[in-house]
N, CA, C, O and CB atoms as a CASP TS submission, in Angstrom:
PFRMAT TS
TARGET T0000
AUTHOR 0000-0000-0000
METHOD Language model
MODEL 1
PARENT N/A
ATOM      1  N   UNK     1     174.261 -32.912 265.046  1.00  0.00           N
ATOM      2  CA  UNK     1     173.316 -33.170 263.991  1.00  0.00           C
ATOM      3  C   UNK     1     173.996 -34.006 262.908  1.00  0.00           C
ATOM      4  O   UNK     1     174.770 -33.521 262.083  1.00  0.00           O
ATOM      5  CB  UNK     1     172.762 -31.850 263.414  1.00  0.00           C
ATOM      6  N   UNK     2     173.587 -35.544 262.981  1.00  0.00           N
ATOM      7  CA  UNK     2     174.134 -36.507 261.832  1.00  0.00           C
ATOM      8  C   UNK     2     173.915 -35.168 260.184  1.00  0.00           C
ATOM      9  O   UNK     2     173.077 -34.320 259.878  1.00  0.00           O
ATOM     10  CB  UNK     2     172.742 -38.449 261.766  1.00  0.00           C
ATOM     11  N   UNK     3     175.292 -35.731 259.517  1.00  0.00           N
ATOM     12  CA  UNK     3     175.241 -35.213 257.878  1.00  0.00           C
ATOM     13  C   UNK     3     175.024 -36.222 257.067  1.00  0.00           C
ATOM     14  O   UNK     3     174.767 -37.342 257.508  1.00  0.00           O
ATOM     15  CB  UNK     3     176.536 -34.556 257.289  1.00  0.00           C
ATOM     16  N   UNK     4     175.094 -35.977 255.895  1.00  0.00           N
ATOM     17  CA  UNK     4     174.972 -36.741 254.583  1.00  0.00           C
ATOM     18  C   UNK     4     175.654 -38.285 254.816  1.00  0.00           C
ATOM     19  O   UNK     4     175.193 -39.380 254.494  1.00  0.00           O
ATOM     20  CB  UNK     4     175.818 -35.835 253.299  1.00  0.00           C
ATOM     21  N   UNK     5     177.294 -37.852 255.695  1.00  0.00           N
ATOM     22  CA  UNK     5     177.989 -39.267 255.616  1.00  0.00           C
ATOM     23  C   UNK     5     177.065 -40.000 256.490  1.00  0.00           C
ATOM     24  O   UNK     5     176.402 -40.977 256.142  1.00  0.00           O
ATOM     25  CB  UNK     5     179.637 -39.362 256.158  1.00  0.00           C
ATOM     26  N   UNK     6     177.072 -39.482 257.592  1.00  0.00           N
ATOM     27  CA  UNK     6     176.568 -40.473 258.702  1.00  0.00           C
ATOM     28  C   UNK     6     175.199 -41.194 258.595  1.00  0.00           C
ATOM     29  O   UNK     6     174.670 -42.067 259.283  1.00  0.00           O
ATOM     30  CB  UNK     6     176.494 -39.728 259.969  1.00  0.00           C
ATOM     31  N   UNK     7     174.772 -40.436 257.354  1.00  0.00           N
ATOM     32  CA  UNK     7     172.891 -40.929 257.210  1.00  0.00           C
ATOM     33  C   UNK     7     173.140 -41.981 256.494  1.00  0.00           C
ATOM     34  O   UNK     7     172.281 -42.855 256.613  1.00  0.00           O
ATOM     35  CB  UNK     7     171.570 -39.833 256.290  1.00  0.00           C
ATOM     36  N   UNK     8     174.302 -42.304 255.546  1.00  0.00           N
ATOM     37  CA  UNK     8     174.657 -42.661 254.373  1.00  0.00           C
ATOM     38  C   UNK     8     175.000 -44.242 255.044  1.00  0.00           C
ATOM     39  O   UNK     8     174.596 -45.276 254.510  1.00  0.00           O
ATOM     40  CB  UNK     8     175.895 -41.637 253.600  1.00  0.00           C
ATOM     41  N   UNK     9     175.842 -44.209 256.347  1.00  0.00           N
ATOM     42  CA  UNK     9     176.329 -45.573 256.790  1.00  0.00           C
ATOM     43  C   UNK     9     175.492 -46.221 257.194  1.00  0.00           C
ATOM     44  O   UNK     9     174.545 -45.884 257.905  1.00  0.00           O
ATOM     45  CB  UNK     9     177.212 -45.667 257.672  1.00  0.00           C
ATOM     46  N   UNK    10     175.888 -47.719 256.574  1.00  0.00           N
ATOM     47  CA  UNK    10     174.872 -49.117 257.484  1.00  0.00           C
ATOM     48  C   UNK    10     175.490 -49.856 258.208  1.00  0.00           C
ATOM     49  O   UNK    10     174.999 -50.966 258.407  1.00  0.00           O
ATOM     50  CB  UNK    10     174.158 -50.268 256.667  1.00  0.00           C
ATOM     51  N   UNK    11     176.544 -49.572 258.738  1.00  0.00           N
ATOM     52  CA  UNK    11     177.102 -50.152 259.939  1.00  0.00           C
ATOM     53  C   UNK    11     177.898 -51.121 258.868  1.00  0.00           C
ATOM     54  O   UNK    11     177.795 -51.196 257.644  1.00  0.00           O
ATOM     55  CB  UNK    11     175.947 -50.864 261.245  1.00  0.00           C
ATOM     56  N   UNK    12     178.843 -51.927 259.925  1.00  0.00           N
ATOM     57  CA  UNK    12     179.585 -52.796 259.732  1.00  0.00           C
ATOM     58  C   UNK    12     178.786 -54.120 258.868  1.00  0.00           C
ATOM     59  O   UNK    12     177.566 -54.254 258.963  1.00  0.00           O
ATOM     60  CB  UNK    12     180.149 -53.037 261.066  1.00  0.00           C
ATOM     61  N   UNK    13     179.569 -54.989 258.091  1.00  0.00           N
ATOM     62  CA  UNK    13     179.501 -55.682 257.142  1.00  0.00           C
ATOM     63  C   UNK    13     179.005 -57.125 258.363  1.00  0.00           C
ATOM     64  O   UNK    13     179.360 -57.072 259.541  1.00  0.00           O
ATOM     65  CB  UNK    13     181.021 -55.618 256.085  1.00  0.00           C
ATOM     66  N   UNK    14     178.201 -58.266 257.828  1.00  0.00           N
ATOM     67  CA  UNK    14     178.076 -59.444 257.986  1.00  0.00           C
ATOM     68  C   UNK    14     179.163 -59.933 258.727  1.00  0.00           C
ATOM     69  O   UNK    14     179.136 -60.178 259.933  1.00  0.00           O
ATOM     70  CB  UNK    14     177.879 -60.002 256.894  1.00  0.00           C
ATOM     71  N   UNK    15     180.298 -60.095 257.833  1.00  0.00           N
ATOM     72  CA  UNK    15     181.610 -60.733 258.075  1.00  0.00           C
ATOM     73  C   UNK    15     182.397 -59.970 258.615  1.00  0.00           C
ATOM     74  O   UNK    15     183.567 -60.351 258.603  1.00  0.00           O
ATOM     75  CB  UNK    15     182.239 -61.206 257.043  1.00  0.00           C
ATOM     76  N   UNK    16     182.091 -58.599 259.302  1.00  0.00           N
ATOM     77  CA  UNK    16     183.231 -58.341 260.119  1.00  0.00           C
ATOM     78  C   UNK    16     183.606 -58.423 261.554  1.00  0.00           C
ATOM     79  O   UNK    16     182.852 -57.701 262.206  1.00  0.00           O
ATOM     80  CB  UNK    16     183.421 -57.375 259.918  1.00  0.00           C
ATOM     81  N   UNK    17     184.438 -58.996 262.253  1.00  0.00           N
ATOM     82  CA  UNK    17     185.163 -59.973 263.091  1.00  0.00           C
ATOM     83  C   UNK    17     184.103 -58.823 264.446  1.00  0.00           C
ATOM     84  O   UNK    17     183.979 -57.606 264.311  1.00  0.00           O
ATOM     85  CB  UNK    17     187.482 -60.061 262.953  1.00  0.00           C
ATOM     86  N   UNK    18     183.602 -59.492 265.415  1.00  0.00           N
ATOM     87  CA  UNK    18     183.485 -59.146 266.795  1.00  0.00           C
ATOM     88  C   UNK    18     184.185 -58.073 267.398  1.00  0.00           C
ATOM     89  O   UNK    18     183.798 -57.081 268.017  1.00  0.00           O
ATOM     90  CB  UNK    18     183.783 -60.132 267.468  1.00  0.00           C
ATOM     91  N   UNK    19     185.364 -58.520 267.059  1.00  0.00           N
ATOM     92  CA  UNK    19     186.635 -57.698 267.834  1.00  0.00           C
ATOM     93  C   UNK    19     187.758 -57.537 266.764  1.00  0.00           C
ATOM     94  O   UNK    19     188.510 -58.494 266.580  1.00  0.00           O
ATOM     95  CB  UNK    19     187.335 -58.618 269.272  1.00  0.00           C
ATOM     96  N   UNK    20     187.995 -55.880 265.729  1.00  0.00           N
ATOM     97  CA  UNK    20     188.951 -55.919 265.246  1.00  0.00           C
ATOM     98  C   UNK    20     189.836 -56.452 265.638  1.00  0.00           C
ATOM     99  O   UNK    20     189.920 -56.736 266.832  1.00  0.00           O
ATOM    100  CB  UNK    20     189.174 -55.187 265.036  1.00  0.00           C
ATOM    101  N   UNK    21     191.202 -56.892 264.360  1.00  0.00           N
ATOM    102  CA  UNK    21     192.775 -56.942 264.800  1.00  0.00           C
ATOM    103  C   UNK    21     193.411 -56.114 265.919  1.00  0.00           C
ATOM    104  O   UNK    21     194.049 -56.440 266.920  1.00  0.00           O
ATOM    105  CB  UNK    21     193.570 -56.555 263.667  1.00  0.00           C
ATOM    106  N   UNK    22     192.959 -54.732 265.331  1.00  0.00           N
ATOM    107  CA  UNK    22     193.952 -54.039 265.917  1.00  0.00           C
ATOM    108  C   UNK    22     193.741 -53.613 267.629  1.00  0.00           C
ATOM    109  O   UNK    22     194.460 -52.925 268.353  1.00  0.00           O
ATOM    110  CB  UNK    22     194.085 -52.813 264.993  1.00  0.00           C
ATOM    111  N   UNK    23     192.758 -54.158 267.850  1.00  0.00           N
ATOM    112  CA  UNK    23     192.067 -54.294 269.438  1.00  0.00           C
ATOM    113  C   UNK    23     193.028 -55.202 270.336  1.00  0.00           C
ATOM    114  O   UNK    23     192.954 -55.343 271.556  1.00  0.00           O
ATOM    115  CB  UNK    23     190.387 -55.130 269.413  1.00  0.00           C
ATOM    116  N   UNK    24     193.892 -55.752 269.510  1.00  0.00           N
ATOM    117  CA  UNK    24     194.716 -56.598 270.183  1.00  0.00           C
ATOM    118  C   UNK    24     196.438 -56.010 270.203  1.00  0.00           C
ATOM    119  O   UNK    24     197.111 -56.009 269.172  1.00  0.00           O
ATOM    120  CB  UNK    24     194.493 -58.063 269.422  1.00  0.00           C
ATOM    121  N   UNK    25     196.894 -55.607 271.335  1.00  0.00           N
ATOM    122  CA  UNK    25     198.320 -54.999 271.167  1.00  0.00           C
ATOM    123  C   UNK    25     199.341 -56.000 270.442  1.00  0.00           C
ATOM    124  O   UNK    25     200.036 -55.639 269.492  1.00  0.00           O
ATOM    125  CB  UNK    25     198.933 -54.615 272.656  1.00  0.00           C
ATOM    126  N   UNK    26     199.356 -56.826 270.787  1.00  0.00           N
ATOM    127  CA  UNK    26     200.522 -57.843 269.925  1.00  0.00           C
ATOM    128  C   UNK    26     199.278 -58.495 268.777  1.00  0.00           C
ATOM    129  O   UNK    26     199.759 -59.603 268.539  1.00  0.00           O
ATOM    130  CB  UNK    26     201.505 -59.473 271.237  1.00  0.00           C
ATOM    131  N   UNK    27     198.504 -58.441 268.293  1.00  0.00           N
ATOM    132  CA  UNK    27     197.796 -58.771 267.295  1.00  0.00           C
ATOM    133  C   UNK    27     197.368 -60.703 268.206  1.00  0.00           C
ATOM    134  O   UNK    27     197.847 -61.544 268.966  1.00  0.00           O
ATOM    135  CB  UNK    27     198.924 -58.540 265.522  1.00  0.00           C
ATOM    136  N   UNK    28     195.798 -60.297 267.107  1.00  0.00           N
ATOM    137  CA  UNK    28     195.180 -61.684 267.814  1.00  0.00           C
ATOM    138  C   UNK    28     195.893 -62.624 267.302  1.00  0.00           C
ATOM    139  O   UNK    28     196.748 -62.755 266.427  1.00  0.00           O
ATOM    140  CB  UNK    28     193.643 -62.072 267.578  1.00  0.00           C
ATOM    141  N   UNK    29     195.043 -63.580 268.454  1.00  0.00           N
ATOM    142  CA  UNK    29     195.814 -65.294 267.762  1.00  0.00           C
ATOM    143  C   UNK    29     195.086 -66.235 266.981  1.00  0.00           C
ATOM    144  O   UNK    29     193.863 -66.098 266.950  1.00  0.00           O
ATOM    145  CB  UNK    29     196.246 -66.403 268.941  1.00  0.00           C
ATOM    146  N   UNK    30     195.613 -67.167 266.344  1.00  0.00           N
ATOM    147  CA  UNK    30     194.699 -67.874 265.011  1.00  0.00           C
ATOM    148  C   UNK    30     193.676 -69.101 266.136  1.00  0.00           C
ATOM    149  O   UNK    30     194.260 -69.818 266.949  1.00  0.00           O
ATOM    150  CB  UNK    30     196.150 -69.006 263.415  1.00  0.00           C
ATOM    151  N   UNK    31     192.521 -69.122 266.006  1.00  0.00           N
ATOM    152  CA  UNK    31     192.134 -70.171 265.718  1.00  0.00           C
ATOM    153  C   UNK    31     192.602 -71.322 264.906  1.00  0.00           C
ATOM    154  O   UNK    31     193.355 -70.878 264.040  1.00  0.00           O
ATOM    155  CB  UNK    31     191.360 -69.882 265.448  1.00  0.00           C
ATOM    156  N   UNK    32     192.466 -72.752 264.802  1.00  0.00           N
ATOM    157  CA  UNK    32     192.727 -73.610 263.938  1.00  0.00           C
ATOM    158  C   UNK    32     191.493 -73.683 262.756  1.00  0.00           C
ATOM    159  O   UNK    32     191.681 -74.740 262.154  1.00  0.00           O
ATOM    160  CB  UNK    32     192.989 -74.861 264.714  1.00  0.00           C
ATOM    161  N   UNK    33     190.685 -73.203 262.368  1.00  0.00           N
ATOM    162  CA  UNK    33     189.922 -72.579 261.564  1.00  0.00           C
ATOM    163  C   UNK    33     190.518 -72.206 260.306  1.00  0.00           C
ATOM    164  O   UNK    33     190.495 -72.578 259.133  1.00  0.00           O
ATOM    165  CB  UNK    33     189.448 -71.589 262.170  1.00  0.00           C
ATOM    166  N   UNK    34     191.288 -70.947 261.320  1.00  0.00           N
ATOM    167  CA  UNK    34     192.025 -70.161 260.086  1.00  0.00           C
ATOM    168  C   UNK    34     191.751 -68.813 260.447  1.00  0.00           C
ATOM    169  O   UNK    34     192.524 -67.930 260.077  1.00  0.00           O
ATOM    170  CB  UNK    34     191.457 -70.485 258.484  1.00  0.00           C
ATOM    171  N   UNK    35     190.647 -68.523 261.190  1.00  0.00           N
ATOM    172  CA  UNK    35     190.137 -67.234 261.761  1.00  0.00           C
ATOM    173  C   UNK    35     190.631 -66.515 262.855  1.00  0.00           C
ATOM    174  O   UNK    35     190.372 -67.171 263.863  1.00  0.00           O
ATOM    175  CB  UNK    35     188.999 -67.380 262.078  1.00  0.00           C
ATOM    176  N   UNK    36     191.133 -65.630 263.098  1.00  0.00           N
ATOM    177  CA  UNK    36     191.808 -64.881 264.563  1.00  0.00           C
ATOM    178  C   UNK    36     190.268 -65.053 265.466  1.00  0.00           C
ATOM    179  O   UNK    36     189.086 -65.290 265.217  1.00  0.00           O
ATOM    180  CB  UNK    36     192.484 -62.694 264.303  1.00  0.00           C
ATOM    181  N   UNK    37     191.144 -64.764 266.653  1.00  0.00           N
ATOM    182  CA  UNK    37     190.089 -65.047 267.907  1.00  0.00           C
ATOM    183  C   UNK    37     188.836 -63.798 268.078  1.00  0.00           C
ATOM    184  O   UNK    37     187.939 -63.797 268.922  1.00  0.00           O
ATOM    185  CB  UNK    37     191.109 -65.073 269.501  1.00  0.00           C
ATOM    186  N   UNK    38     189.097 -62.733 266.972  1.00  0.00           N
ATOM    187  CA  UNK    38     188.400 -61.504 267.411  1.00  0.00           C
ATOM    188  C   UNK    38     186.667 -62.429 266.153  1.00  0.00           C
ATOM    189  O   UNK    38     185.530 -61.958 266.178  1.00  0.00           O
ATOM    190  CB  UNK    38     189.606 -59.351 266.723  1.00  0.00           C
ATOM    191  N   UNK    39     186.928 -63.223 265.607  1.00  0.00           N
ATOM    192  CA  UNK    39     186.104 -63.471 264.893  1.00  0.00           C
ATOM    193  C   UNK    39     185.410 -65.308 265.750  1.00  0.00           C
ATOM    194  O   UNK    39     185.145 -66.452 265.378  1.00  0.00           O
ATOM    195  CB  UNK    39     186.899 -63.319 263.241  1.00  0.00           C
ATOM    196  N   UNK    40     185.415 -64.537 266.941  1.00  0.00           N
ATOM    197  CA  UNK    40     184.433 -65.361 267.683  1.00  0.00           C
ATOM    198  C   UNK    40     183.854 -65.360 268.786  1.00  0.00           C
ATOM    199  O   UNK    40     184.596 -64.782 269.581  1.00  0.00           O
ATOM    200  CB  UNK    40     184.719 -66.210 267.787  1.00  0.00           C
ATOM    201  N   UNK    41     183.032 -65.654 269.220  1.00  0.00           N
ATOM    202  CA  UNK    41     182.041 -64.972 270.078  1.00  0.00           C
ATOM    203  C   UNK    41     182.412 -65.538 271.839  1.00  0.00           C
ATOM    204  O   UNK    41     183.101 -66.543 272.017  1.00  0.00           O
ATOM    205  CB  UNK    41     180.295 -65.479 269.433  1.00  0.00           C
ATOM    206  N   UNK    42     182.037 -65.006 272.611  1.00  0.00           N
ATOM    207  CA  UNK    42     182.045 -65.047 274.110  1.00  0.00           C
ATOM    208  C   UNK    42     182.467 -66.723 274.096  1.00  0.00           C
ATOM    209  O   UNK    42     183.526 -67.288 274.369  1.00  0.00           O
ATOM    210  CB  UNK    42     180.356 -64.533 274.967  1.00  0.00           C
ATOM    211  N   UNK    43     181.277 -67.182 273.698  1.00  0.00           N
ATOM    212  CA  UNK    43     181.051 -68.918 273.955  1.00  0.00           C
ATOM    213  C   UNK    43     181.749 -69.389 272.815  1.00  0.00           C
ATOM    214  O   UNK    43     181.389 -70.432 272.269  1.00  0.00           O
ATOM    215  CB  UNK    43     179.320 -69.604 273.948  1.00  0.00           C
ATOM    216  N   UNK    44     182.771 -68.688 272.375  1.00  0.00           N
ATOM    217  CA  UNK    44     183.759 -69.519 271.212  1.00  0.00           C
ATOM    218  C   UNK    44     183.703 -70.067 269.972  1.00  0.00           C
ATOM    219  O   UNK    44     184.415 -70.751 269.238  1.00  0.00           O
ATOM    220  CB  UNK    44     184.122 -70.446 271.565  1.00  0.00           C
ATOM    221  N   UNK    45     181.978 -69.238 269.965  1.00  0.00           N
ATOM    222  CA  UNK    45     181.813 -70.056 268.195  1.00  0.00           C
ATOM    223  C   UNK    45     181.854 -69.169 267.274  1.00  0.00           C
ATOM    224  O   UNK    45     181.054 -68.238 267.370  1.00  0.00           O
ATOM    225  CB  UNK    45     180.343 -70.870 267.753  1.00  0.00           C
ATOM    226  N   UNK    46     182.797 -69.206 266.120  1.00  0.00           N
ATOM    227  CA  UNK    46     183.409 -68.555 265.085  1.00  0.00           C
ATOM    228  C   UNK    46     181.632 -68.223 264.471  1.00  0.00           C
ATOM    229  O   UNK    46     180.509 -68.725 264.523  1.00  0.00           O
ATOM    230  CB  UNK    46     184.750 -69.658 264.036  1.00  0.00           C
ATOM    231  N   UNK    47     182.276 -67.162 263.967  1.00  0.00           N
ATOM    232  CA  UNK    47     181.463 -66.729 263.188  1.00  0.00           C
ATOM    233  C   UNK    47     181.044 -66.956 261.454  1.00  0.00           C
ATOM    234  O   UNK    47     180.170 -66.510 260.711  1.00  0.00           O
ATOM    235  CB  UNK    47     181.769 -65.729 263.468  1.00  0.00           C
ATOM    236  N   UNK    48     182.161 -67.872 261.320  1.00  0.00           N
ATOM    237  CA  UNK    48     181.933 -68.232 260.115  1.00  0.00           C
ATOM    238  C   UNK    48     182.037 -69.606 259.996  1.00  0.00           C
ATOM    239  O   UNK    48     182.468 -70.170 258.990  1.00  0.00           O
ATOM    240  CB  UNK    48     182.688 -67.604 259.290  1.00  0.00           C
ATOM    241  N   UNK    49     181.477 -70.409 261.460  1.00  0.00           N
ATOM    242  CA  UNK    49     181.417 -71.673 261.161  1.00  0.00           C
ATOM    243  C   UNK    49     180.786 -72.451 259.907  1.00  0.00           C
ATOM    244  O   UNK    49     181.191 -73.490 259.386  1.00  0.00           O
ATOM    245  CB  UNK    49     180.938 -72.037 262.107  1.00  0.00           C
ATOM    246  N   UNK    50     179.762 -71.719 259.595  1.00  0.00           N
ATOM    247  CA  UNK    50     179.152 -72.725 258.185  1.00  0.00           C
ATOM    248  C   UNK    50     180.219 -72.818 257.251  1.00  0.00           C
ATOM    249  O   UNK    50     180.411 -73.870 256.642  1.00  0.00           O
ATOM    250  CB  UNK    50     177.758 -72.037 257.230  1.00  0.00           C
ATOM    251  N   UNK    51     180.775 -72.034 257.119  1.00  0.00           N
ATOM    252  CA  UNK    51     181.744 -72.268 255.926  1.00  0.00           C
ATOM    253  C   UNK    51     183.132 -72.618 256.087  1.00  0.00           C
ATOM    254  O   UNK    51     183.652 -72.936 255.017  1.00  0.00           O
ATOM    255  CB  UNK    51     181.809 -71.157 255.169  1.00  0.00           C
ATOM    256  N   UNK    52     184.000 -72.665 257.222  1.00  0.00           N
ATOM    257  CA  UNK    52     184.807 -73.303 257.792  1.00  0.00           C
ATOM    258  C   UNK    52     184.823 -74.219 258.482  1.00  0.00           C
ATOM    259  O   UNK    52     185.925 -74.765 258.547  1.00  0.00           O
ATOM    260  CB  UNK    52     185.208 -72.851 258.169  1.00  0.00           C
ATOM    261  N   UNK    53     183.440 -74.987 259.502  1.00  0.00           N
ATOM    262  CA  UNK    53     183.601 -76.091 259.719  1.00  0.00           C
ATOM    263  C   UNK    53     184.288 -75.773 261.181  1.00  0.00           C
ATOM    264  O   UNK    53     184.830 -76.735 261.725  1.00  0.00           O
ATOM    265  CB  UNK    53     184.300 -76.839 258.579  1.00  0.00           C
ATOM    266  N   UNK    54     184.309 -74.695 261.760  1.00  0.00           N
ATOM    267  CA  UNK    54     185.348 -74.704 263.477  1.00  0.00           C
ATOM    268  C   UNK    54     184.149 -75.037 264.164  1.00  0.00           C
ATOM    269  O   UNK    54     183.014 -74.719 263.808  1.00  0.00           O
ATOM    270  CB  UNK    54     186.256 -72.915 264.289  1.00  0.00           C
ATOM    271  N   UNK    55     184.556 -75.883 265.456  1.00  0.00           N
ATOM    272  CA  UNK    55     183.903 -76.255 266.278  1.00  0.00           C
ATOM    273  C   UNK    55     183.906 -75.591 267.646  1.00  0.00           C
ATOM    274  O   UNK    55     183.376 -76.059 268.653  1.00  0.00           O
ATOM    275  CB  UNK    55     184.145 -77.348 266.257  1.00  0.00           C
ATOM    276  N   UNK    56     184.665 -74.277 267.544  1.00  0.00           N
ATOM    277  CA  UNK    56     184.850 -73.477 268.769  1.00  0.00           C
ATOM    278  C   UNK    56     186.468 -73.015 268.576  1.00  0.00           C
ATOM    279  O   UNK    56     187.270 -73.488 267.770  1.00  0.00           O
ATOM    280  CB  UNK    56     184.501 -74.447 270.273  1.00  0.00           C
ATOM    281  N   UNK    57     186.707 -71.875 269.629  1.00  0.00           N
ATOM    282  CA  UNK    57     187.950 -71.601 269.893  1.00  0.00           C
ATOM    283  C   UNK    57     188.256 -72.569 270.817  1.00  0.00           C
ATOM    284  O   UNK    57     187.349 -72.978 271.543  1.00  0.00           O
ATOM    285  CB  UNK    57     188.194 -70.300 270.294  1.00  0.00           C
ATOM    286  N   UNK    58     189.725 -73.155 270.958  1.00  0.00           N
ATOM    287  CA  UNK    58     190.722 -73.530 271.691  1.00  0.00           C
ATOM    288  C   UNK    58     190.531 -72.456 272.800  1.00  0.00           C
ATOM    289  O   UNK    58     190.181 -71.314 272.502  1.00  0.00           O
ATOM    290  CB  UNK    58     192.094 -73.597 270.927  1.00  0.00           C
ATOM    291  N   UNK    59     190.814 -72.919 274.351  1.00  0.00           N
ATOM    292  CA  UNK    59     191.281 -72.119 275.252  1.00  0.00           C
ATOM    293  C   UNK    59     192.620 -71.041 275.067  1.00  0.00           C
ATOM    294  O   UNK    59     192.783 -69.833 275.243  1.00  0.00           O
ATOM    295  CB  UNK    59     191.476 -73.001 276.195  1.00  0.00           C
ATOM    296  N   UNK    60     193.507 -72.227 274.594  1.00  0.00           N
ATOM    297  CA  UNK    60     194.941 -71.750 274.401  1.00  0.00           C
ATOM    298  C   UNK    60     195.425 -70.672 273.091  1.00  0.00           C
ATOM    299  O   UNK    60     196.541 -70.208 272.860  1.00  0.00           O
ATOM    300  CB  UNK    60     195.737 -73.103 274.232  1.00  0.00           C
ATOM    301  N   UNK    61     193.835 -70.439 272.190  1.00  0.00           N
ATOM    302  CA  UNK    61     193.838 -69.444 271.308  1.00  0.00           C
ATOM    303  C   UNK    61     193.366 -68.108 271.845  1.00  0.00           C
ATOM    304  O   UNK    61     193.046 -67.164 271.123  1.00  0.00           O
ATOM    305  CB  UNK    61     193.097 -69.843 270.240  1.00  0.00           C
ATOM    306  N   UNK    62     193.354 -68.103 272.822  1.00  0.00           N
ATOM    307  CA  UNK    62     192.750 -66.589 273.459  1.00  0.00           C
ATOM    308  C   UNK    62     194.273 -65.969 274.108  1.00  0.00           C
ATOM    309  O   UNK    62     195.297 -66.512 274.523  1.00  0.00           O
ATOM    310  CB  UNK    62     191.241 -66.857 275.033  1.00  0.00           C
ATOM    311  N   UNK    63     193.735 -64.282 273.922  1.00  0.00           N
ATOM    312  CA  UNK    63     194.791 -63.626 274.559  1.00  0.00           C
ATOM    313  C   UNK    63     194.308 -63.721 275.671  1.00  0.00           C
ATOM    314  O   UNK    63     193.106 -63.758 275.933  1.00  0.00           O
ATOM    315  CB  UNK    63     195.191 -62.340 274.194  1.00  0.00           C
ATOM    316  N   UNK    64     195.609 -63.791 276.754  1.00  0.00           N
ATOM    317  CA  UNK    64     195.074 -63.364 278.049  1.00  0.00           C
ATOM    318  C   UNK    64     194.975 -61.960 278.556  1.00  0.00           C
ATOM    319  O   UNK    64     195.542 -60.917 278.230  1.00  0.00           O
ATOM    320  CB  UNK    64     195.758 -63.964 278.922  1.00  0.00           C
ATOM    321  N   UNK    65     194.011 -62.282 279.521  1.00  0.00           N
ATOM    322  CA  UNK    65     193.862 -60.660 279.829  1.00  0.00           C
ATOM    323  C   UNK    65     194.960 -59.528 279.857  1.00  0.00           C
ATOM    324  O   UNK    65     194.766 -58.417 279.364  1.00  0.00           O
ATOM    325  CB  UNK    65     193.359 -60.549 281.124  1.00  0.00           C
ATOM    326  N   UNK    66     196.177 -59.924 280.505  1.00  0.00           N
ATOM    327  CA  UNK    66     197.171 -59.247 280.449  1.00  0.00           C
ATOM    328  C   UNK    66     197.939 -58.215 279.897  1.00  0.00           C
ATOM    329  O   UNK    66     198.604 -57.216 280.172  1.00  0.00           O
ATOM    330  CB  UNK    66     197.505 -59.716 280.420  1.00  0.00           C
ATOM    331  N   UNK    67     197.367 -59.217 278.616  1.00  0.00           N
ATOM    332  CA  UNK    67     197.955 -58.457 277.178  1.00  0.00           C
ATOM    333  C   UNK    67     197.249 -57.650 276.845  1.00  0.00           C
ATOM    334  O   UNK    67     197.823 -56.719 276.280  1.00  0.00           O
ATOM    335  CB  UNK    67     198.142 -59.166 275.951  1.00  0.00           C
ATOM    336  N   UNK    68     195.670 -57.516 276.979  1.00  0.00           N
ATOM    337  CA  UNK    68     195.413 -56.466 276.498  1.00  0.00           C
ATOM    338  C   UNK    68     195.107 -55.621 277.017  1.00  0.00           C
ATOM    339  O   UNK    68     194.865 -54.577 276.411  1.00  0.00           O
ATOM    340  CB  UNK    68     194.878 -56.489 275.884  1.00  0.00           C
TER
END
């Protein structure tokens, strides 16, 4: 039975990344943006393109599966 806190939350913020940091064992990698890779979507488009201007992730900015 949800309480007071749980009635109280609206979920995660606008701006918060797809995929926390810490989802990544050696921590994500930067986009040239400026944005880590958890702050972009399947098909590579940042989530905060309007205001940064990225045109996608780089291939070579993704972890590989391996790692995580």
């Amino acid at each position: 039975m949800p309480g007071p806190v749980s009635d109280s939350y609206s979920g995660p913020g606008d701006g918060t990344p797809y995929v926390p940091s810490w989802c990544y064992p050696k921590g994500p990698r930067l986009c040239p943006c400026g944005h880590h890779e958890g702050f972009h979507a399947d098909d590579g488009a940042c989530l905060h393109a309007k205001t940064c201007g990225c045109s996608g992730l780089p291939p070579d900015c993704l972890t590989p599966d391996e790692e995580l």
